[in-house]
N, C-alpha and C positions, 0 to 999 in steps of 0.2 A: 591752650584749653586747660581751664584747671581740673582737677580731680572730684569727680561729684562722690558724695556720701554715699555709702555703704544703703542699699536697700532702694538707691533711687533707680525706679522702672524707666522712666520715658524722659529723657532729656534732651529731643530734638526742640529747636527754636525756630518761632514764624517771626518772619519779618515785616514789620507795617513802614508803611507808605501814604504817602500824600498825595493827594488827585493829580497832580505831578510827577509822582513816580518818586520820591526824594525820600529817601531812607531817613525815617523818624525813630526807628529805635529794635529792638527785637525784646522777645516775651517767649515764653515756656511755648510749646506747641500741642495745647488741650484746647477743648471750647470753653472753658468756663475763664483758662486760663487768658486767653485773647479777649473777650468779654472782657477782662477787668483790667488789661493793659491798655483796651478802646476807651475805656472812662478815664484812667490817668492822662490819654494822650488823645484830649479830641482834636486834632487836626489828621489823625488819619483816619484811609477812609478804603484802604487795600490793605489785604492780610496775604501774605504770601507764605505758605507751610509747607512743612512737608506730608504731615498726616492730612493738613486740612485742605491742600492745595493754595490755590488762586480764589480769594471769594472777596466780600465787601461789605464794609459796615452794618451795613442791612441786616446782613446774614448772624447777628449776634445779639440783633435786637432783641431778642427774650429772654438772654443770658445777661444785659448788662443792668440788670434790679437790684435792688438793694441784698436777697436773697445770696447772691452769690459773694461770697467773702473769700475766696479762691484768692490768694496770692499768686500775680501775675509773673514777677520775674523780670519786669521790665527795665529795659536798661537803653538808656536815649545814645543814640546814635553821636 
């Protein structure tokens, strides 16, 4: 694990997944943040978190608009 920067609050990672279950990549674990890791990686379509639990593409559909510029963090499997 590397060493996160000074002042960073929330560094747990959700992991996304393919209707398959097949590890596509992991992303910071916020909503805004998963939101915008769904848009770099449309082929997932399961979010597995720690804060955010077990949920589903669905569940981010408000969040992934153009609105939200939230850097995801994501890093493909």
């Amino acid at each position: 694990m590397t060493p996160q920067k000074l002042g960073t609050v929330f560094i747990a990672r959700a992991t996304l997944k393919d209707a398959d279950l097949n590890k596509l990549g992991t992303c910071t674990d916020t909503p805004n943040a998963i939101a915008s890791a769904l848009r770099e990686c449309p082929t997932a379509s399961i979010v597995i978190g720690f804060a955010s639990g077990t949920t589903i593409r669905g569940t981010y559909k408000n969040r992934m608009l153009e609105w939200n510029s939230c850097p995801s963090g994501f890093v493909a499997a």
